[in-house]
gemmi code that builds the backbone of each chain (N, CA, C; Angstrom):
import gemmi

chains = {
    "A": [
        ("UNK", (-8.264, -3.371, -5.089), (-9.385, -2.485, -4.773), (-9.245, -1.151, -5.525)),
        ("UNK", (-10.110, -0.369, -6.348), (-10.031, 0.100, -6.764), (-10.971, 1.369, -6.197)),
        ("UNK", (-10.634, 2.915, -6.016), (-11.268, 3.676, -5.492), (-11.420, 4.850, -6.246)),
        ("UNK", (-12.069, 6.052, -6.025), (-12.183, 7.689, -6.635), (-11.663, 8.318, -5.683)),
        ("UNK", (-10.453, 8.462, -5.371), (-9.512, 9.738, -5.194), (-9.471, 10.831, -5.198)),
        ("UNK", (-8.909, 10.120, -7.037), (-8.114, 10.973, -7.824), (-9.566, 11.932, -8.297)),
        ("UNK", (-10.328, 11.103, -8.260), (-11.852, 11.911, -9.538), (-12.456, 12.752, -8.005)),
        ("UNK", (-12.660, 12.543, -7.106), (-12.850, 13.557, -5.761), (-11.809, 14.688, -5.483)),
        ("UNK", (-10.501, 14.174, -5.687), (-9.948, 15.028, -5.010), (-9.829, 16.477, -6.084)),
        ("UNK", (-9.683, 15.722, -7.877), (-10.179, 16.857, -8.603), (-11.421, 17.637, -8.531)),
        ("UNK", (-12.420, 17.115, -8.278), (-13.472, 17.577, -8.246), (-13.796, 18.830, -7.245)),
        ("UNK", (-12.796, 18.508, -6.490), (-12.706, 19.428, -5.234), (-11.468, 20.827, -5.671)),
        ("UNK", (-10.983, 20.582, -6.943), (-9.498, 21.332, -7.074), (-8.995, 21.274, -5.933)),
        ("UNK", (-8.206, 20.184, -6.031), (-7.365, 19.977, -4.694), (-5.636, 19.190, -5.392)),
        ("UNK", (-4.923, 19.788, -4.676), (-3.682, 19.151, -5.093), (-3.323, 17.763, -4.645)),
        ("UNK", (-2.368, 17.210, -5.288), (-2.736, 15.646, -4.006), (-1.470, 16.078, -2.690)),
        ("UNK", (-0.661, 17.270, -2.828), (-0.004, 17.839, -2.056), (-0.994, 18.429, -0.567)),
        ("UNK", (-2.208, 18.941, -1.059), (-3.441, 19.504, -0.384), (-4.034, 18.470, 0.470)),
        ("UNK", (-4.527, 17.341, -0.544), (-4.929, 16.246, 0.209), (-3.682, 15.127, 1.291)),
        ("UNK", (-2.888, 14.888, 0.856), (-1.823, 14.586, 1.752), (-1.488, 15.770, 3.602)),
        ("UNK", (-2.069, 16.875, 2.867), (-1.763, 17.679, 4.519), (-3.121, 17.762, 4.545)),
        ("UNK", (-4.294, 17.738, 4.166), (-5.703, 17.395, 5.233), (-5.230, 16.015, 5.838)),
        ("UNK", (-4.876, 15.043, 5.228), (-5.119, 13.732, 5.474), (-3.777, 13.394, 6.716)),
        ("UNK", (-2.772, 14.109, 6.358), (-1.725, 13.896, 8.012), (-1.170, 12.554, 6.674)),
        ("UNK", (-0.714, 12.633, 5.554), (0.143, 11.784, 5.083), (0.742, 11.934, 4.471)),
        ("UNK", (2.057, 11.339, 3.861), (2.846, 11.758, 2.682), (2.366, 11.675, 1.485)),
        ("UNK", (2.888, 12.789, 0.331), (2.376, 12.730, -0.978), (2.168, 11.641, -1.479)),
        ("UNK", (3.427, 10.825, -1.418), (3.467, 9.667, -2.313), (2.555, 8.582, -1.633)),
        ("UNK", (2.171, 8.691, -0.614), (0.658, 7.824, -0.401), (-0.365, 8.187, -0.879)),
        ("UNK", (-0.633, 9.307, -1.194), (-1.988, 9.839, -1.897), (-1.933, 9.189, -3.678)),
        ("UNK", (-0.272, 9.561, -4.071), (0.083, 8.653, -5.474), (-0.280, 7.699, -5.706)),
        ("UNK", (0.518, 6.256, -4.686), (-0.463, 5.243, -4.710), (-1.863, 4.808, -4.033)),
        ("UNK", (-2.199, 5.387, -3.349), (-3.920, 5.028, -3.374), (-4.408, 5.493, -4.374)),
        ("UNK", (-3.745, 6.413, -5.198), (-4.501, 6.751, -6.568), (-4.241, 6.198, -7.267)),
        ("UNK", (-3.517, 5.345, -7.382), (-2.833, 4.545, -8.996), (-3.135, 3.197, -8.331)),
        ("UNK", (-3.771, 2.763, -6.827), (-3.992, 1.729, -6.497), (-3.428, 0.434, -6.289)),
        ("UNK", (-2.174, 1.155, -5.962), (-0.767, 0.217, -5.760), (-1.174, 0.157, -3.877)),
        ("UNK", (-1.625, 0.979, -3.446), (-1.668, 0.871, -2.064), (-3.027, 0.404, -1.354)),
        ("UNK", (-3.579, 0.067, -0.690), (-5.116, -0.110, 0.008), (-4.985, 0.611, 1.228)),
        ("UNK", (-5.535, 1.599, 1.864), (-5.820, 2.438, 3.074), (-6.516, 1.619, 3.765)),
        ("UNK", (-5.980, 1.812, 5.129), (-6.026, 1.199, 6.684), (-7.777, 1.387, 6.442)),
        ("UNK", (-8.390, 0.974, 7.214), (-9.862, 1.239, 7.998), (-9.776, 2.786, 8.165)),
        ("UNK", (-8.932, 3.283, 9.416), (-8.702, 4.827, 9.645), (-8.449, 5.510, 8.628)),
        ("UNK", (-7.341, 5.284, 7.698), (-6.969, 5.611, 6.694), (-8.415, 6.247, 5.444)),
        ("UNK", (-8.769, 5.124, 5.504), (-10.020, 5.428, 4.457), (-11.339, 6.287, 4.961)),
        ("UNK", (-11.430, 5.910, 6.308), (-12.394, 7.038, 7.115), (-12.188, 8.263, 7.322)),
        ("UNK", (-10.489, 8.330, 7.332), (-10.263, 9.794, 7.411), (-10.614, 10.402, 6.150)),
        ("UNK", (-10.435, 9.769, 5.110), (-10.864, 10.128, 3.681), (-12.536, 10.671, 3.175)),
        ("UNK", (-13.104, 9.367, 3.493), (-14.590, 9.408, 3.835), (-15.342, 10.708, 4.572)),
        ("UNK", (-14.574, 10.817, 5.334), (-14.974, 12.022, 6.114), (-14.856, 13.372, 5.431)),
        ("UNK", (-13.691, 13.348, 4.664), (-12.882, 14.653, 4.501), (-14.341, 14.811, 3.020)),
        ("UNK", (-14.641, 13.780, 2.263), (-15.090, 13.834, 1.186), (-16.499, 13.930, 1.633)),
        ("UNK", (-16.834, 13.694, 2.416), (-18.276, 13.764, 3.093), (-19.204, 12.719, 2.441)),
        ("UNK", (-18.830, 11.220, 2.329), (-19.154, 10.253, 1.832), (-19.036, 9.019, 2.267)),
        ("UNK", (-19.807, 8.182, 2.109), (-19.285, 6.906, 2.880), (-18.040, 6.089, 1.957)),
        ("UNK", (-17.679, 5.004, 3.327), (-16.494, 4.277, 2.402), (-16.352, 4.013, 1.446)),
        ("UNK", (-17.820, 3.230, 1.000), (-18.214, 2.300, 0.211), (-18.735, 3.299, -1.216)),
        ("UNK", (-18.830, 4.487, -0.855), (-18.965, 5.637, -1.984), (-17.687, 5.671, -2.914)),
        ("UNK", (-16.405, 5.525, -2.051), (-14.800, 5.457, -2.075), (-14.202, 4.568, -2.514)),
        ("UNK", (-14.357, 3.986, -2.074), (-13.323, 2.520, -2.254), (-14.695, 1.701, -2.945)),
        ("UNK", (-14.000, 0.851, -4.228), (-14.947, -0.221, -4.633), (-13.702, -1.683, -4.694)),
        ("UNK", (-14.660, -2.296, -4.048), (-14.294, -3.357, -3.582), (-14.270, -4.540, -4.712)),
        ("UNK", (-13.839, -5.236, -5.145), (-13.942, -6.114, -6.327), (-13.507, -7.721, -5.816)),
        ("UNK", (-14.921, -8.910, -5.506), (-14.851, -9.290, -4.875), (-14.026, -10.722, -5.083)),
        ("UNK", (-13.595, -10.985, -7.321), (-13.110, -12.078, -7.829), (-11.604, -11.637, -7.598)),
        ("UNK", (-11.228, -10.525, -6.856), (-9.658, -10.226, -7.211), (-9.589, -10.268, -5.283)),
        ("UNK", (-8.114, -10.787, -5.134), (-8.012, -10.820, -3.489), (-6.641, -9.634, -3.487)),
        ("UNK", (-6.673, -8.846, -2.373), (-6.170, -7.943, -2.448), (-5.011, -8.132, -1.205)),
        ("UNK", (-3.612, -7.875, -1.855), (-2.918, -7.934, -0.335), (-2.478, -7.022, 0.192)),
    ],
    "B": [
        ("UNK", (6.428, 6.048, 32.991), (7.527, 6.901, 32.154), (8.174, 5.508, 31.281)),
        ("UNK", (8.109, 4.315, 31.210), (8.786, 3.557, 30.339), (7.742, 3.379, 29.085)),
        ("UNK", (6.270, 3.475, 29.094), (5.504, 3.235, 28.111), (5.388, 4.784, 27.521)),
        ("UNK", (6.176, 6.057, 27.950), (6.532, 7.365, 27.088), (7.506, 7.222, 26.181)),
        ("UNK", (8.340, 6.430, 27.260), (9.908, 6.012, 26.705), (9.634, 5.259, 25.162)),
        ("UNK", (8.755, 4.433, 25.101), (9.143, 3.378, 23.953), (7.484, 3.622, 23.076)),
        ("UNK", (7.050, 4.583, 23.374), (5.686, 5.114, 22.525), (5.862, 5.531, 20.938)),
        ("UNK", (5.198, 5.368, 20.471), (5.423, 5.784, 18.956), (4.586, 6.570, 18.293)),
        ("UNK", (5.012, 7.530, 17.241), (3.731, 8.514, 17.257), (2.514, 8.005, 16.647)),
        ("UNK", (1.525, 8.495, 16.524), (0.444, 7.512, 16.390), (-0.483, 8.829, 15.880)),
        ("UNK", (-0.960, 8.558, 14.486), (-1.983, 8.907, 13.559), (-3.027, 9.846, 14.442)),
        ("UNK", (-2.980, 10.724, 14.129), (-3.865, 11.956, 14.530), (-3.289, 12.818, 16.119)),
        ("UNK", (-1.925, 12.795, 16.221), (-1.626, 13.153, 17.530), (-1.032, 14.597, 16.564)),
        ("UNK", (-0.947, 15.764, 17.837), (-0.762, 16.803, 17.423), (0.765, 17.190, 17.186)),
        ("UNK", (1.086, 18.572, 16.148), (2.594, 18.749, 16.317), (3.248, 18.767, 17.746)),
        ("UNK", (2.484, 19.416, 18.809), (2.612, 19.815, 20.179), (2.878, 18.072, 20.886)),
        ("UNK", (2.126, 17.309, 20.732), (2.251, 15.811, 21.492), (3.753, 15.279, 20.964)),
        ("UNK", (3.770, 15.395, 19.479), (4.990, 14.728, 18.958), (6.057, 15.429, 19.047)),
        ("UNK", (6.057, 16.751, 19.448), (7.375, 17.421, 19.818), (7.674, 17.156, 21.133)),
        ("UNK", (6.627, 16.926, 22.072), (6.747, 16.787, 23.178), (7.392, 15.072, 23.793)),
        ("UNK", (6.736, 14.260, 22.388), (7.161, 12.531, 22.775), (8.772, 12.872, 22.326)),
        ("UNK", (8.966, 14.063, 21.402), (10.568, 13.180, 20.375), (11.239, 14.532, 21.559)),
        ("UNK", (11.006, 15.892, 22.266), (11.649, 15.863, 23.277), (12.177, 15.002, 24.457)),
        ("UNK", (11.018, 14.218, 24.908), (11.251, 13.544, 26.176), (12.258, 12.205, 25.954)),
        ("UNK", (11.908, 11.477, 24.191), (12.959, 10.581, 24.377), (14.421, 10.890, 23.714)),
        ("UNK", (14.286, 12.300, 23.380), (15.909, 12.159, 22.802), (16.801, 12.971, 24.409)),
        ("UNK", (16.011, 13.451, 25.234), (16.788, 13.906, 26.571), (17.018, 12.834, 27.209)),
        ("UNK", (16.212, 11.924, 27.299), (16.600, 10.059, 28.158), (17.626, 9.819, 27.189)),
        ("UNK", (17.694, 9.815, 26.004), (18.669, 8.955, 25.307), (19.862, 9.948, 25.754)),
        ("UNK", (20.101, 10.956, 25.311), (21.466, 11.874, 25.797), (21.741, 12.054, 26.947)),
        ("UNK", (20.514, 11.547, 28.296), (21.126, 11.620, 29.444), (21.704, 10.433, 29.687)),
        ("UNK", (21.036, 9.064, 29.360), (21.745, 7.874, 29.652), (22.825, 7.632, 28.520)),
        ("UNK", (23.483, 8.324, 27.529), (24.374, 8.461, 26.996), (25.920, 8.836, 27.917)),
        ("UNK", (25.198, 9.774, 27.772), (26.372, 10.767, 28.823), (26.688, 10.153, 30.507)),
        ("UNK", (25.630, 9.465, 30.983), (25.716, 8.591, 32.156), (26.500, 7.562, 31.786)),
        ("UNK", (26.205, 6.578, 30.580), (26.887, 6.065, 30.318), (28.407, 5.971, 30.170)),
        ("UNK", (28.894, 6.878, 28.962), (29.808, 7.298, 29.256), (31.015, 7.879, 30.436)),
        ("UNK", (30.232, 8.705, 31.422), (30.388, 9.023, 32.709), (31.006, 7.515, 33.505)),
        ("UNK", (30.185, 6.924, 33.556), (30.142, 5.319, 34.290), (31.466, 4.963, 33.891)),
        ("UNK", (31.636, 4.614, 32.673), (32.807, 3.908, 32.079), (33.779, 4.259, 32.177)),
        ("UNK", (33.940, 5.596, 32.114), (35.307, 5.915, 32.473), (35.498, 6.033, 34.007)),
        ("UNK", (35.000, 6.546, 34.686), (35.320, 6.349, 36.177), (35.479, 4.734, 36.502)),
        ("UNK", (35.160, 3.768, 35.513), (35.170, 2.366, 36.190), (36.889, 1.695, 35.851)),
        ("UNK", (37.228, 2.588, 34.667), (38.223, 2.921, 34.153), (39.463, 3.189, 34.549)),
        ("UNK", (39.142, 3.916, 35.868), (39.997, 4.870, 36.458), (40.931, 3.941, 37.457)),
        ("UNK", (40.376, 2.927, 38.203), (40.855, 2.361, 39.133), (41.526, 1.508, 38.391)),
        ("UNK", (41.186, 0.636, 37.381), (42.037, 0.037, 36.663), (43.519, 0.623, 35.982)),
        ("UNK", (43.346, 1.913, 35.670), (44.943, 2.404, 35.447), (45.674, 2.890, 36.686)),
        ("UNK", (45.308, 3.162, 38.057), (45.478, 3.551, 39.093), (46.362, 2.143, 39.663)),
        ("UNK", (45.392, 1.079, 39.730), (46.522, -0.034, 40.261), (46.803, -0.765, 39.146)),
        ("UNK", (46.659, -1.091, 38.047), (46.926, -1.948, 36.999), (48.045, -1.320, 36.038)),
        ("UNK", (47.584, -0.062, 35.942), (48.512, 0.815, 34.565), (48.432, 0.857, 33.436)),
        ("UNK", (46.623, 0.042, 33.652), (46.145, -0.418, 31.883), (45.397, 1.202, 31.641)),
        ("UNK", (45.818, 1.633, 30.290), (45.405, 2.799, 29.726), (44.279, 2.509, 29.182)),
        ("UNK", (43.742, 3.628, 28.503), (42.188, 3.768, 27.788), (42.686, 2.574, 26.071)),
        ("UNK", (42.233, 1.632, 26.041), (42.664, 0.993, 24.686), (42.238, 2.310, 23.170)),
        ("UNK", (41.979, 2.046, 21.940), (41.221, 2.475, 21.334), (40.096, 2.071, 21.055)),
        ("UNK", (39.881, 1.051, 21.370), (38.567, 0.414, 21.173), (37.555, 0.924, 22.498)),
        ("UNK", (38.320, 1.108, 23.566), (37.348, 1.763, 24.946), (37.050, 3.439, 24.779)),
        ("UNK", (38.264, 4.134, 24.104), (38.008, 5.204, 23.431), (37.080, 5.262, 22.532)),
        ("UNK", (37.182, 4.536, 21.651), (36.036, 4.557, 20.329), (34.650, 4.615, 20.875)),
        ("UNK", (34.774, 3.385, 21.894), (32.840, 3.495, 22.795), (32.625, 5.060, 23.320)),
        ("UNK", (33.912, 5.163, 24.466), (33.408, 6.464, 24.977), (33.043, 7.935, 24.008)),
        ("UNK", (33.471, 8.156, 23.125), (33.832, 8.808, 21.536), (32.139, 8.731, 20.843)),
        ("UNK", (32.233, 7.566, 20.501), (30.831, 7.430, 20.182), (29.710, 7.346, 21.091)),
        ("UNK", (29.584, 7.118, 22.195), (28.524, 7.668, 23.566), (28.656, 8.520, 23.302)),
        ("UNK", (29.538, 9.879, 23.798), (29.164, 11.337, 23.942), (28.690, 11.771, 22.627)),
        ("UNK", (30.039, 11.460, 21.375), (28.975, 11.505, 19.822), (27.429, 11.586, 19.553)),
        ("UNK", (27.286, 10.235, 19.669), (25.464, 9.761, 19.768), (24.630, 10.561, 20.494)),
        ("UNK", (25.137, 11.114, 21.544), (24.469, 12.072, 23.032), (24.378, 13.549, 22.627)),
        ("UNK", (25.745, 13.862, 21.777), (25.491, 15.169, 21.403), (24.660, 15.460, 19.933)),
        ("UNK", (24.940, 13.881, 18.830), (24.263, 13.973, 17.804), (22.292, 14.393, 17.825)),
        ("UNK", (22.062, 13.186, 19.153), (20.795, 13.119, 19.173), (19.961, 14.610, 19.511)),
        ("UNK", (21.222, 15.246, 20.162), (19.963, 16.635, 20.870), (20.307, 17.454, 20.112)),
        ("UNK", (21.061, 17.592, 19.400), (21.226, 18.361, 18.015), (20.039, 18.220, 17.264)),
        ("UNK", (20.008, 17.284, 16.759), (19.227, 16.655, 15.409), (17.406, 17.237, 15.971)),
        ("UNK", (17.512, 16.494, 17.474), (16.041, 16.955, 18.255), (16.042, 18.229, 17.782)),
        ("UNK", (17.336, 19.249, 18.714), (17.170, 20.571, 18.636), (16.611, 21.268, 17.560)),
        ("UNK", (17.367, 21.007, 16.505), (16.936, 21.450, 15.107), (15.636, 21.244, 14.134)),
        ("UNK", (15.187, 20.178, 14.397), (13.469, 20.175, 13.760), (12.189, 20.607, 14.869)),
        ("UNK", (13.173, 20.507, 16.208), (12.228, 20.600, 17.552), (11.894, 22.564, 17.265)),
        ("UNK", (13.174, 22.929, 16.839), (12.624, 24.629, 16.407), (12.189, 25.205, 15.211)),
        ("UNK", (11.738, 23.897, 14.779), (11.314, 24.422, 13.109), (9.879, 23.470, 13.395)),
        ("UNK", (9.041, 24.385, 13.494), (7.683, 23.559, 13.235), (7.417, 23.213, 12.361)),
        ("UNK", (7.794, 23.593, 10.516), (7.646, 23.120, 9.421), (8.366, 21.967, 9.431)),
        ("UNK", (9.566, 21.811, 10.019), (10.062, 20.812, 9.873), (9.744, 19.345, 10.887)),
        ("UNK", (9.256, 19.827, 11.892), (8.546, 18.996, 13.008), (7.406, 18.316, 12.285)),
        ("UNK", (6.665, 19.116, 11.617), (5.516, 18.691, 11.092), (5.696, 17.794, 9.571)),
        ("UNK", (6.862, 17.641, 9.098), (7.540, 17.412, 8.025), (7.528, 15.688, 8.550)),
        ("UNK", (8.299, 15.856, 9.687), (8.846, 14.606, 10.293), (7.547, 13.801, 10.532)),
        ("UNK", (6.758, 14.393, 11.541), (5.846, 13.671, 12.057), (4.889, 12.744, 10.753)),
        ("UNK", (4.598, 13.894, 10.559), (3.488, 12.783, 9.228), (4.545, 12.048, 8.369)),
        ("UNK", (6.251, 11.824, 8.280), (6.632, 10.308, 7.609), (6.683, 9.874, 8.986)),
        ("UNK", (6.579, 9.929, 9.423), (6.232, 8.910, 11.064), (5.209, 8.398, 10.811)),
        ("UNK", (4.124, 8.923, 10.938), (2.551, 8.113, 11.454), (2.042, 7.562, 9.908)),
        ("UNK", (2.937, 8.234, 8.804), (2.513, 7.831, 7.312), (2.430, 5.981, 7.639)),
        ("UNK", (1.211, 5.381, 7.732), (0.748, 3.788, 7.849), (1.480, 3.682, 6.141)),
        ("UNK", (1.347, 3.718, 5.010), (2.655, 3.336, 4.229), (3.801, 3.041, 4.058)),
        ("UNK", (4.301, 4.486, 5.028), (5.770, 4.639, 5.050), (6.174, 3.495, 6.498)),
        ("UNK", (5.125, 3.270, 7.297), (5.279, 1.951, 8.252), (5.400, 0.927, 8.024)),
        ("UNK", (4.208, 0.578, 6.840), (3.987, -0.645, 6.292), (5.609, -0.917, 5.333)),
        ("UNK", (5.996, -0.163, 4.751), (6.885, -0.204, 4.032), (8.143, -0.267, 4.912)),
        ("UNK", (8.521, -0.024, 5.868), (9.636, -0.066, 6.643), (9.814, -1.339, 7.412)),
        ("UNK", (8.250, -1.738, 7.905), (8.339, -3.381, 8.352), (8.291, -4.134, 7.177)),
        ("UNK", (8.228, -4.106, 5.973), (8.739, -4.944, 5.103), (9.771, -5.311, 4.762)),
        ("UNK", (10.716, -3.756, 4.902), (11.970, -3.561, 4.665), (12.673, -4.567, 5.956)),
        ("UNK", (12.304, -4.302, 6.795), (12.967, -4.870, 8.218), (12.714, -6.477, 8.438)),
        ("UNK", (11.827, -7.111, 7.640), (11.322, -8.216, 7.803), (12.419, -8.767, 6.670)),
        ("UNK", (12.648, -8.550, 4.933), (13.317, -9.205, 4.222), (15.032, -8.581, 4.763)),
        ("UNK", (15.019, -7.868, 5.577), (16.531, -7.567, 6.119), (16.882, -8.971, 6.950)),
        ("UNK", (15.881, -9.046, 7.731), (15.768, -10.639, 8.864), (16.382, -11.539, 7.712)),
        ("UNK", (15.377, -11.531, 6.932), (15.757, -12.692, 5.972), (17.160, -12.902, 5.446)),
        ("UNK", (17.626, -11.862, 4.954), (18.748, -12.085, 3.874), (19.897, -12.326, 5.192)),
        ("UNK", (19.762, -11.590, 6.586), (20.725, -11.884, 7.299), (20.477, -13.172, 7.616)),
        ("UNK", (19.665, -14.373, 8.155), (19.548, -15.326, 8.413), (20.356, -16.442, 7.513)),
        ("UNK", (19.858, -16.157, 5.802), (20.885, -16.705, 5.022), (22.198, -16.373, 5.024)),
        ("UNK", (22.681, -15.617, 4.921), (23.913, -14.888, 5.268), (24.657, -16.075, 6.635)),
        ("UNK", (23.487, -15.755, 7.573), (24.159, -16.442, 8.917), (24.488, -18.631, 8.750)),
        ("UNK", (23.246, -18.653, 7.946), (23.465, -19.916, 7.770), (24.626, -20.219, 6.920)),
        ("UNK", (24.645, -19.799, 5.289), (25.866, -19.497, 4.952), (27.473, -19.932, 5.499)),
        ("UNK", (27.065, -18.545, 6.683), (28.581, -18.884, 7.403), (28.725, -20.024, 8.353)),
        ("UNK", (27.469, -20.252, 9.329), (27.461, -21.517, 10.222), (27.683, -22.620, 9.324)),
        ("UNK", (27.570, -22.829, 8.152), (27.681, -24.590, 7.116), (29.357, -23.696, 6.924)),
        ("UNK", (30.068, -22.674, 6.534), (31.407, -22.729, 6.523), (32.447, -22.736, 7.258)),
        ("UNK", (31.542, -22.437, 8.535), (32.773, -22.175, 9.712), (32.280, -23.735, 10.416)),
        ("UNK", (31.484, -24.406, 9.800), (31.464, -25.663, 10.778), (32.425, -26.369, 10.770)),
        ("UNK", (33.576, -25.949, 9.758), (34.597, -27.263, 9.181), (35.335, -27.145, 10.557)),
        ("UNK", (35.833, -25.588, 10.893), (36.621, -24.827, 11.589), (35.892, -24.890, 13.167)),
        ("UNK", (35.937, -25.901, 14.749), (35.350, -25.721, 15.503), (36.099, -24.536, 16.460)),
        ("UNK", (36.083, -23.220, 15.617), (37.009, -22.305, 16.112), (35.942, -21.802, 17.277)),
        ("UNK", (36.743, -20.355, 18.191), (36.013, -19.729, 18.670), (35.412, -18.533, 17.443)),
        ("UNK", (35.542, -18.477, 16.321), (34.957, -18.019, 15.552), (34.267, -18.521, 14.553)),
        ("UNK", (33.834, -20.094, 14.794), (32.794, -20.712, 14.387), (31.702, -19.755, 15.274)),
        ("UNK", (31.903, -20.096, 16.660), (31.017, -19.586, 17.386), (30.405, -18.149, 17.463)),
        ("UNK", (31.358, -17.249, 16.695), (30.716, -15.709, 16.857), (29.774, -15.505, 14.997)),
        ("UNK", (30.173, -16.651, 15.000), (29.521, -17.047, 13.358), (28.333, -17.612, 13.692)),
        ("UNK", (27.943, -18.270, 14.303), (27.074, -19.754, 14.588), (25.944, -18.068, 15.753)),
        ("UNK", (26.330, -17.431, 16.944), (25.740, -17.250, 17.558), (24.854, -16.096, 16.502)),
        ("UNK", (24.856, -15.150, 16.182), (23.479, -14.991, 15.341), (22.451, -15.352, 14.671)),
        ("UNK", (22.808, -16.262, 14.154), (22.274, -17.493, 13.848), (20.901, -18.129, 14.876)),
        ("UNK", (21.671, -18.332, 16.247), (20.832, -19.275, 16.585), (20.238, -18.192, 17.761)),
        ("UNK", (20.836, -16.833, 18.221), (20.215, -15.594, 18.735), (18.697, -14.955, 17.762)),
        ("UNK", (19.301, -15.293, 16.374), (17.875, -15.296, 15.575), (16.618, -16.417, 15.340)),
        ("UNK", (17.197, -17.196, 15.174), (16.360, -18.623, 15.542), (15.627, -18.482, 17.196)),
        ("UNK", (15.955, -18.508, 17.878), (15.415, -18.240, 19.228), (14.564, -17.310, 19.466)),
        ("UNK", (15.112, -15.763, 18.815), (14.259, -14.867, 19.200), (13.147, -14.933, 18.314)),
        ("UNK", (13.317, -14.861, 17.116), (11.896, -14.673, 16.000), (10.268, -15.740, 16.395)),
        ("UNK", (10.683, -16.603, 16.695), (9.428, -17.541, 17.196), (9.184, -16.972, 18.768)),
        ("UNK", (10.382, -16.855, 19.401), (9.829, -16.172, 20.656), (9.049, -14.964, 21.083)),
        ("UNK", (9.602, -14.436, 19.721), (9.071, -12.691, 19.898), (7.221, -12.875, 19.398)),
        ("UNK", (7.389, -13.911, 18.060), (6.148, -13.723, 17.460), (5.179, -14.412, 18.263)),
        ("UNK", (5.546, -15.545, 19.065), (4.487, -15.724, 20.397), (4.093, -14.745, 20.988)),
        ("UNK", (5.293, -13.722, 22.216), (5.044, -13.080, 22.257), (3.668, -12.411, 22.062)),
        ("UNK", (3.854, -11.394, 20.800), (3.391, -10.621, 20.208), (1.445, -10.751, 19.812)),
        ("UNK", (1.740, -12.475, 19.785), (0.314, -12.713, 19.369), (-0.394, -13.231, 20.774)),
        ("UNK", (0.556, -13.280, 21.974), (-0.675, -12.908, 22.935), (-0.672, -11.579, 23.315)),
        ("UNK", (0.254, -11.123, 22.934), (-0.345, -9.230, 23.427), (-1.380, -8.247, 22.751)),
        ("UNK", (-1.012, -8.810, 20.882), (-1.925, -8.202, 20.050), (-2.801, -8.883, 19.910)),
    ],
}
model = gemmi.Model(1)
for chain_id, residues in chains.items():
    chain = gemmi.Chain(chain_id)
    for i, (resn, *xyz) in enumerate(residues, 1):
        res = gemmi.Residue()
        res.name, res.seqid = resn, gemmi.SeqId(i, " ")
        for name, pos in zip(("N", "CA", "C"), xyz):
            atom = gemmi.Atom()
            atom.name, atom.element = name, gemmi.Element(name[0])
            atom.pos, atom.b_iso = gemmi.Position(*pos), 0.0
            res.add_atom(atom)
        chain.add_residue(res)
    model.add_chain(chain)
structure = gemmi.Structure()
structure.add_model(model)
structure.setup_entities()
């Protein structure tokens, strides 16, 4: 699954140090959901959604020939 | 008070809740430490009184490490419990769902490699029907038992 983060969270000048303490997570989770080694919980991604003032599906793109574990 | 006891911090709870959960269980753990300890040696006592059997080192080592563990734990509390940077440090690699996901992975291929490990030794100590076949053989089949039991368990609770 592939998402905009990294292109939000710049957009916002935000550190991913910044976004890790809005979000209540460690840096290196913000790393990989950005490099897309990781996939965010339901909550996980809503808390995101929220913070960005966007829906999920604005966020996260879903790619439906690749299965994601 | 047993579902405080074994609670875990949980994604969006405040510094104030999680200082308050990792107070309440590191004072149970250092009080039933120190009870512990307490217990054992007074049970102790009557046995060198009419027997004349002394503290071994190995009954030392437990009692040693009880009070240890009892004084380690409210230390360790003490010290991030008065640093809110550091409270708050802790908490979010707690509730970090990564750093979870990643720790039950870790804990799941740990199962594993010990299971081989255990089988391993149960096919070498089978030659041997020692009593240390048996302290070989019982993890083994303490793991076999529990893992299907637990994951029943688990999938009628979750």
């Amino acid at each position: 699954m592939k998402n905009r983060i990294q292109e939000l969270r710049k957009a916002q000048h935000m550190t991913q140090a910044d976004l890790a303490d809005k979000l209540e997570v460690t840096r290196q989770t913000i790393i990989s959901l950005e490099k897309g080694k990781y996939n965010a919980s339901l909550l996980l991604a809503h808390h995101i959604a929220t913070l960005f003032q966007l829906k999920i599906e604005d966020i996260f793109i879903f790619e439906e020939d690749k299965t994601d574990a | 008070m047993l579902k405080k006891l074994f609670a875990t911090p949980k994604a969006g709870m405040s510094d104030k809740e999680y200082g308050d959960l990792i107070r309440y269980q590191t004072n149970f753990i250092t009080i039933l430490f120190i009870t512990l300890s307490i217990f054992l040696f007074a049970a102790s006592i009557p046995m060198y009184y009419f027997y004349g059997h002394k503290l071994g080192s190995f009954t030392s080592g437990i009692y040693g490490g009880l009070i240890g563990g009892a004084i380690g734990t409210k230390l360790a509390s003490m010290t991030y419990l008065s640093n809110p940077q550091e409270l708050h440090r802790k908490k979010i690699k707690e509730i970090d769902e990564r750093v979870q996901q990643v720790r039950q992975r870790a804990d799941a291929l740990t199962l594993k490699i010990l299971l081989v490990i255990a089988y391993l030794a149960f096919i070498l100590g089978a030659s041997y029907f020692t009593q240390y076949f048996w302290y070989l053989a019982s993890p083994l089949i303490l793991i076999l038992i529990l893992q299907p039991s637990l994951r029943w368990l688990l999938t009628k609770l979750l």
